[in-house]
C-alpha positions as CSV (number, residue, x, y, z in Angstrom):
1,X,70.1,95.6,103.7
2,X,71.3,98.8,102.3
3,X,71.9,100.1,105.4
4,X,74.9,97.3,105.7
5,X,75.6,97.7,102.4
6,X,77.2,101.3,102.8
7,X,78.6,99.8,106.6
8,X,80.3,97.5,104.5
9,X,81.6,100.5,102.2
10,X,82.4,103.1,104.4
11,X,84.4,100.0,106.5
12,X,86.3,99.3,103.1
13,X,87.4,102.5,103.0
14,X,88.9,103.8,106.2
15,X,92.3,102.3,105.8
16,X,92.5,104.4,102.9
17,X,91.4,107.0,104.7
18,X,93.6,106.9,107.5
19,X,96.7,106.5,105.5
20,X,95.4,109.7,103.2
21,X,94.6,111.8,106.2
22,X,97.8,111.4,107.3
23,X,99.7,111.8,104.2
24,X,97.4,115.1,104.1
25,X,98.5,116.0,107.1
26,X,101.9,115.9,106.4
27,X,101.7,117.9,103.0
28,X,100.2,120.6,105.3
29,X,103.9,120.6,106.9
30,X,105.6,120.7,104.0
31,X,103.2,123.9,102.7
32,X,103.7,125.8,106.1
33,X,108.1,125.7,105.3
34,X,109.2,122.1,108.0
35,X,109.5,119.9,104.8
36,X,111.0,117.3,107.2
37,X,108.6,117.3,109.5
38,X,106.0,116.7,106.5
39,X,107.8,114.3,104.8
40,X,108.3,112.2,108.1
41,X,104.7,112.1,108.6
42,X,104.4,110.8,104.8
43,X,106.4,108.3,105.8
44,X,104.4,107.6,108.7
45,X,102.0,107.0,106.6
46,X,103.2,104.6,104.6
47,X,104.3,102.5,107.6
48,X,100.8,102.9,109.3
49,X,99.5,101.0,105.2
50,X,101.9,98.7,106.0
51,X,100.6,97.6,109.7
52,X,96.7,97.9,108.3
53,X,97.4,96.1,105.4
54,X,98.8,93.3,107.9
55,X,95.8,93.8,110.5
56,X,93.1,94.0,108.1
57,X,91.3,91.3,105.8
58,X,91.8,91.5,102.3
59,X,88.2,92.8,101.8
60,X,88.7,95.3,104.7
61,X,91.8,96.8,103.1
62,X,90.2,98.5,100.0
63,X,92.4,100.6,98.2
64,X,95.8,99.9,100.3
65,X,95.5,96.2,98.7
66,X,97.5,96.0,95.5
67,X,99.2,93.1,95.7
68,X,99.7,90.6,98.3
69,X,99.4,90.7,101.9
70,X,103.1,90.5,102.6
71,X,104.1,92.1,99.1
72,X,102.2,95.1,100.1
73,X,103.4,94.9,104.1
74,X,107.0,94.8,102.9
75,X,107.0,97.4,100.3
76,X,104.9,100.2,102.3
77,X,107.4,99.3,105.3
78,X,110.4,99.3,103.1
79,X,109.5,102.7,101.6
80,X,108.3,104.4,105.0
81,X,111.4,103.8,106.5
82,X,113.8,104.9,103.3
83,X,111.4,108.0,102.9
84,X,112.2,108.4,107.1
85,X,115.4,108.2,106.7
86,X,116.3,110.0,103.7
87,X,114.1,113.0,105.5
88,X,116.7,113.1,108.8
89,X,119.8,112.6,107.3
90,X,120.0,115.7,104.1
91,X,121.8,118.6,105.7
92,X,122.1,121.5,103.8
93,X,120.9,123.0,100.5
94,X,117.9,125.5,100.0
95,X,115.4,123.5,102.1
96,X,117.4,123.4,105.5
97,X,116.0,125.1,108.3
């Protein structure tokens, strides 16, 4: 029994992971000087919450579940792609390389 019990844990928590390893990732970019390259893969991120929290039960999602199934789907897809798209389209200023 406790065996499933931290299956059942560890389970809960790997959309979370997923979604944080990514986001990680991404700050990494941003540290090493290709901002846009970093905040594209937060965005990523946010758009691969949004497809978990579709795929997943509600139980499964663990910390990605705020609200709603298709609250949550809609805001982490509408966010992913503004953050996306607000990353390609600044030209200029002190972060353009």
């Amino acid at each position: 029994m406790p065996e499933q019990r931290w299956r059942s844990t560890a389970g809960q928590h790997l959309p979370f992971a997923l979604v944080l390893g990514v986001t990680l990732l991404g700050l990494v970019r941003i540290v090493q000087y290709h901002w846009r390259q970093g905040v594209v893969l937060i965005g990523i991120a946010l758009l691969l919450a949004a497809l978990l929290r579709v795929l997943v039960t509600d139980e499964q999602a663990g910390l990605i579940a705020i609200r709603g199934r298709g609250v949550d789907a809609l805001l982490y897809s509408g966010l992913g792609v503004a953050v996306i798209v607000v990353a390609m389209t600044i030209t200029g200023g002190p972060f353009s390389r």
